[in-house]
N, C-alpha and C positions, 0 to 999 in steps of 0.2 A: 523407494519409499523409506526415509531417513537409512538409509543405507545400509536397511538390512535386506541379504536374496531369501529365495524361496528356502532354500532349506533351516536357513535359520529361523525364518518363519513358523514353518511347521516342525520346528524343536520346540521356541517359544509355545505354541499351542499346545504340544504335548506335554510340557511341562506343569501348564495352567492345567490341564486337565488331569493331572496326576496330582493336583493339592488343591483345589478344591471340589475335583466332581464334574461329571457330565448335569447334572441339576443345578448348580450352581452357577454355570458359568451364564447361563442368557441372564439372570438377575445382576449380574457383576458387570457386564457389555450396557444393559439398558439402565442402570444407575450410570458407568463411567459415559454414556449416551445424552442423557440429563444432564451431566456437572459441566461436559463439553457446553449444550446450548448456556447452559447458565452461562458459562467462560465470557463464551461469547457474547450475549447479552450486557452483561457487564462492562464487557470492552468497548459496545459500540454503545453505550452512555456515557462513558466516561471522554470516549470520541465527541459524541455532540453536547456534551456538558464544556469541552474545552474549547470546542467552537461557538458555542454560543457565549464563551469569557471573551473570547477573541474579537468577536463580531460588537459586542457592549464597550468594549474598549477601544474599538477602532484600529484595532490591527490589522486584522482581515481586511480591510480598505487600503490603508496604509501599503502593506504589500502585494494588494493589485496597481495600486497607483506607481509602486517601486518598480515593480517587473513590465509595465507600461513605458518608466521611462526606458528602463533596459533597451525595448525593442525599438523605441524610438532611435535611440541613440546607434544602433546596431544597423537601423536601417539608413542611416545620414552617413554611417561608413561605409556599408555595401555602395552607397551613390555616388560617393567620392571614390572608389576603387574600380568605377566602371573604366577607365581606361586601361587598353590592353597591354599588357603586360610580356606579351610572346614570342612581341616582333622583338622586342630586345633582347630577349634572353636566345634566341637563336640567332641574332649577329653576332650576339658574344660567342657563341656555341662553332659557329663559321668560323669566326677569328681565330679561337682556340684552337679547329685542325687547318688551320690555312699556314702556323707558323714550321717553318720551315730551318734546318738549321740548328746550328750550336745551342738555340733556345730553345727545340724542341728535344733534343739529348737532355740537356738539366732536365727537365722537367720528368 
């Protein structure tokens, strides 16, 4: 929890409780409780206020139609890359300890 452990924790509470009060402190928790939803609130209009700019101007279409062609496109080279690939790379792999000789020293 933002990286603070347990004992830091209950230093921070001790602390709160030595400057304002055991009375004080559920009024302080349920206002900072409040201004969080408010937070919140705020954020997620500000969320569908810029979606709905989005959506009146055609953007939001715009890049479902982008990431549309993506996959299209993605999917025409997965089709052309269906041939295998494996049988070659393990002849070359054979070749490589089959050589024998002053060419296998350099190497």
């Amino acid at each position: 929890m933002f990286g603070i452990g347990g004992g830091e924790l209950m230093f921070i509470i001790f602390i709160a409780l030595m400057l304002f009060g055991s009375d004080k402190i559920p009024d302080i928790a349920r206002a900072m409780g409040k201004g969080m939803a408010q937070l919140k609130n705020a954020t997620n209009e500000i969320k569908n206020e810029i979606q709905k700019g989005a959506e009146a101007n055609g953007i939001d279409t715009s890049f479902k139609e982008l990431t549309s062609g993506f996959t299209t496109e993605v999917e025409k080279v997965k089709e052309s890359l269906d041939t295998d690939i494996t049988a070659p790379l393990e002849k070359t792999t054979q070749d490589i300890e089959e050589l024998t000789g002053p060419i296998k020293r350099q190497l």
